[in-house]
N, C-alpha and C positions, 0 to 999 in steps of 0.2 A: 437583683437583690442578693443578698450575702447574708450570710450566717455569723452573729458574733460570741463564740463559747467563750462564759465566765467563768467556768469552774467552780462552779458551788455547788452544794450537797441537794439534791432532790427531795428537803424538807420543808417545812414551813418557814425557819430563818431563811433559808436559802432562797425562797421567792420571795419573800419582803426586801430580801437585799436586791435580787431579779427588778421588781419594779421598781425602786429606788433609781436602779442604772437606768432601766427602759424608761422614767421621766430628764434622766439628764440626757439622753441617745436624742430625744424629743426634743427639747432644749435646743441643745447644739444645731437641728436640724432645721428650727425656725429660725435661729441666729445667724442660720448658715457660717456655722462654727464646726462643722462636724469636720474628724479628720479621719482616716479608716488607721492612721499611724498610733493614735490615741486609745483605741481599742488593739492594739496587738495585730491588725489583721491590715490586708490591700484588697484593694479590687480586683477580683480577676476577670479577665471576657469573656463572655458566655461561650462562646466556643471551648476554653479550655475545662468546659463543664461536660465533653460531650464525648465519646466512648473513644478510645482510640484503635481505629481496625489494623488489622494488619495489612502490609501492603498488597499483597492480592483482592483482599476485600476490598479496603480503599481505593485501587483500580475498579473493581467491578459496581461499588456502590456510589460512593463520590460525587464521581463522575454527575450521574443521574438523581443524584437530591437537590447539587448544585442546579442543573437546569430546571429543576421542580423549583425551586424557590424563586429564580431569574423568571419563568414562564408568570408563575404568583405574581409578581410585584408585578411583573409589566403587563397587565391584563388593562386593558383602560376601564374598565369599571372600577377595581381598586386603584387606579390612579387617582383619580378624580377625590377619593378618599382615603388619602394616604395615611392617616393614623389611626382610623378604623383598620385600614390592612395590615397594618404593624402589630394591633391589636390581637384579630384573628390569628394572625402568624404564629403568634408567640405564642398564645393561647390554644387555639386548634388545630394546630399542625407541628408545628416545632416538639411538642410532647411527646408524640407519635412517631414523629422519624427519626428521635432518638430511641426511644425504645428500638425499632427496627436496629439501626444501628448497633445495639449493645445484645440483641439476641443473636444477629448475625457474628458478632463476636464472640458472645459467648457459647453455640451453638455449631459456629465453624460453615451457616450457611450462605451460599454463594447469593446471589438476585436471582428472584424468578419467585412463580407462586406459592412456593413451599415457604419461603422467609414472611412473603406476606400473612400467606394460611396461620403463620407461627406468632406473628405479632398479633393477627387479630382473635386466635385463641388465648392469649395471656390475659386476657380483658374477661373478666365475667358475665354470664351470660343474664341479658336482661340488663344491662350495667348503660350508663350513657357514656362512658366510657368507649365501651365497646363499640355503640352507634358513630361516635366522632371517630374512634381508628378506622374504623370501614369505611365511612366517607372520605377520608385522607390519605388513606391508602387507594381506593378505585379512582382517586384524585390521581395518584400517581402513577398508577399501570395505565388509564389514558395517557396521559404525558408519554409513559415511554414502550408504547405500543404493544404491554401486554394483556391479553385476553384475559378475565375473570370467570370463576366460574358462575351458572346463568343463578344460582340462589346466592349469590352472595349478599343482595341486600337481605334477605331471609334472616340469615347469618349473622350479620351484623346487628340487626334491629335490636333495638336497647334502650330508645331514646322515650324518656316519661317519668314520672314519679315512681320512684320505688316505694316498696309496700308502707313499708314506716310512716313515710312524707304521706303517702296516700290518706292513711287516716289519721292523719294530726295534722290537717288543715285546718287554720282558724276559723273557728266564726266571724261574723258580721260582729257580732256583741263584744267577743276574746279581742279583736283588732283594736275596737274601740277601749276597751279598757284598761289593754295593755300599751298603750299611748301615754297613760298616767306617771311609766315606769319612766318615761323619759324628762329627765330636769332640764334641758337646754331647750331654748326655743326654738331657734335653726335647728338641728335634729325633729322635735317635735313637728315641721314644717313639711321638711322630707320626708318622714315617714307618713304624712298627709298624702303627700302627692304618690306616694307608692302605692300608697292603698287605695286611694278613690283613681287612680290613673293604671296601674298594672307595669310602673316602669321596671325596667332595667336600675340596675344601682346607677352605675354612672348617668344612662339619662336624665335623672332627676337633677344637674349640673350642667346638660347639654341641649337643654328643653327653650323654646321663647312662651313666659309664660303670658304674655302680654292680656290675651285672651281672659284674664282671672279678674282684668282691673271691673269696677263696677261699669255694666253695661255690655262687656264681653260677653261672648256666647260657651267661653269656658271651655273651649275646644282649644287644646293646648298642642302644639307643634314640635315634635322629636326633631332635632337638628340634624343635616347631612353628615356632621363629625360623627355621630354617634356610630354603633358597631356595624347597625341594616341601616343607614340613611336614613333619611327624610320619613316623616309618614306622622300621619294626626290621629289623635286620641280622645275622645266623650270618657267624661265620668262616669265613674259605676260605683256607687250608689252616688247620683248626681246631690245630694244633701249635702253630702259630705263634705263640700266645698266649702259650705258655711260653717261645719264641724269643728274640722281644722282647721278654721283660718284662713284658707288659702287662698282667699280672695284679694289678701295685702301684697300676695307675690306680684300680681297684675301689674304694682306702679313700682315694688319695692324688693327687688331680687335679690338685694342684697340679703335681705332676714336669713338666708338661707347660710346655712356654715359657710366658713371660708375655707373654701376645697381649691388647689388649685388646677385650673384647666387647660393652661396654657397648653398644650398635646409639643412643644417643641423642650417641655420638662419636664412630664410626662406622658400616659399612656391611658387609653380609658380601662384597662385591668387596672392601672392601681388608683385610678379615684374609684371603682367600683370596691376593688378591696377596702378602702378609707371606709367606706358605707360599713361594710360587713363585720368591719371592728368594732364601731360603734354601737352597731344592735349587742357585738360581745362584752362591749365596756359594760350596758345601760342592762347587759344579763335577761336579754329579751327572751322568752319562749318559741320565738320562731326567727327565720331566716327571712334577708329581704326577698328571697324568690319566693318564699311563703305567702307572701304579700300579691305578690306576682297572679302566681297560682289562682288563688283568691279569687283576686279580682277577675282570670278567666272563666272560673267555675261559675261567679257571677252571672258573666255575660250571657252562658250555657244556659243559665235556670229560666233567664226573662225571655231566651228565644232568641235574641242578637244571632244572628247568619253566621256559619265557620267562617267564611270566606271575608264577612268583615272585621268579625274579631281579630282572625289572622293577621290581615292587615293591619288595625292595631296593635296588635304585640311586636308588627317589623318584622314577622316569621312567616314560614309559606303555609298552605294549608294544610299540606303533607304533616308537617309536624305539628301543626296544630290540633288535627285528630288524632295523632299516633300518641302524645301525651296527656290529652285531656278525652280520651279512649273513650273511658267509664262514663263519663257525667256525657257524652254526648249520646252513646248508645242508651243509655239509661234515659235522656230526654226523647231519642228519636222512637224506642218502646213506651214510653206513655203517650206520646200526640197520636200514634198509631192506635193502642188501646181509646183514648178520649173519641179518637174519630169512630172506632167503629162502635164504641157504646151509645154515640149520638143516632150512629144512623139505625141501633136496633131499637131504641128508643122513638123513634121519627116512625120507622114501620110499623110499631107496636101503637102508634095513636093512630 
């Protein structure tokens, strides 16, 4: 992705002229007309995006991001799902080791625990942020055989709803009636399936919904392209299916936008991003991982196992308590209270 500066004034003419250009940018890009020559600007490669060390550094660092990324791709688990790992790459890792990268430049320090120590304190604390550098970094001290200190996940830990997100999680009712806001049908379709299913943005593109036609059991199947592979999903609130509609998807996939997924001309980041525009187009009050959320606090409330919702959502169970913290300690103290008010109750008769 690239950046194209117009040069206009930071007022209100000036973004009316902004999206005038941003519908012809659109234009061209389904005409496959677009040139980067026509906008003032080329393409550059994402390398020439990335810090440049000095030669000492670049002997000492290099060297070992290079075999960290070569070790990455040629793991045969992300072989087997080679555009999911391109995904992850770019997205949770690649960010990360450039930061490393441009601290150790600008900070003058060599490789070892202190450059690490230094990139994963830039990261705010409680941040998920944070939680992804410290994973991809203890990623990388195994790779090249240095020792971590023993709290380092401690340290790291970040990964959940921050406070905000916390409490402006929608209702069951706000989901439903903010579906109204959406004029397109395909839209309106997807955000069905987000909300009664807990997907991913891009899953809702990489799913076989077949399971929806009449007679299905509505158990709808995440596709191996997707970011965690393979893995099956129950509705939550199972109604809901007849809500939205989503029962047409079963014979009729098509209803759903035309996203493209070909993964050989793009990337599941930016059909996910295409999703996240849209709730911005249609000026939705929440995010589609609000949706997400949602639907796992859901699962929390009726008593659904961590361990299968986990599965569900494609995540391990680790993160699955580490995010949805609150609502599961807050269920596993009332069954505890319910049980032993039954049993003083039961002694008392």
């Amino acid at each position: 992705m690239q950046r194209i500066s117009l040069g206009l004034e930071a007022d209100m003419a000036g973004l009316e002229k902004a999206r005038a250009q941003l519908k012809q940018v659109q234009q061209q890009l389904l005409q496959q007309r677009f040139r980067w020559q026509d906008w003032g600007a080329s393409p550059k490669p994402s390398e020439d995006r990335s810090p440049r060390l000095t030669p000492l550094l670049q002997a000492a660092i290099g060297p070992r991001l290079e075999r960290f990324e070569q070790a990455f791709f040629n793991d045969p688990r992300r072989r087997r799902n080679p555009s999911g790992a391109r995904t992850t790459w770019s997205s949770a890792y690649r960010p990360y080791l450039r930061r490393l990268e441009r601290l150790a430049q600008d900070q003058g320090l060599d490789w070892g625990l202190s450059l690490l120590e230094a990139v994963l304190e830039s990261y705010p604390l409680a941040s998920r942020g944070r939680q992804q550098c410290g994973t991809t970094l203890a990623a990388l001290a195994r790779s090249e055989g240095l020792a971590l200190p023993a709290d380092w996940s401690e340290r790291a830990a970040g990964y959940g709803l921050h406070a905000a997100q916390f409490r402006q999680l929608p209702s069951d009712q706000q989901i439903l009636d903010w579906l109204e806001r959406i004029p397109n049908p395909g839209w309106r379709l997807a955000y069905g399936l987000m909300a009664t299913y807990g997907l991913r943005n891009h899953e809702v593109f990489f799913t076989d919904l077949s399971a929806l036609a009449p007679g299905g059991d509505r158990v709808i199947r995440v596709l191996p392209t997707s970011k965690t592979g393979e893995h099956q999903v129950w509705p939550f609130q199972p109604q809901w299916v007849e809500r939205f509609g989503l029962e047409q998807l079963g014979a009729q996939r098509q209803l759903l936008p035309a996203v493209c997924t070909d993964l050989r001309q793009t990337t599941l980041q930016q059909v996910g991003r295409r999703v996240a525009e849209q709730f911005r187009r249609y000026d939705l009050p929440l995010t589609p991982y609000d949706l997400r959320h949602a639907w796992a606090v859901r699962t929390i409330h009726i008593g659904l196992p961590d361990t299968v919702a986990a599965r569900m959502m494609g995540h391990s169970v680790a993160i699955h308590t580490r995010t949805y913290h609150h609502w599961i300690t807050r269920r596993d103290q009332q069954q505890a209270v319910d049980n032993a008010l039954a049993r003083h109750q039961a002694a008392a008769a």
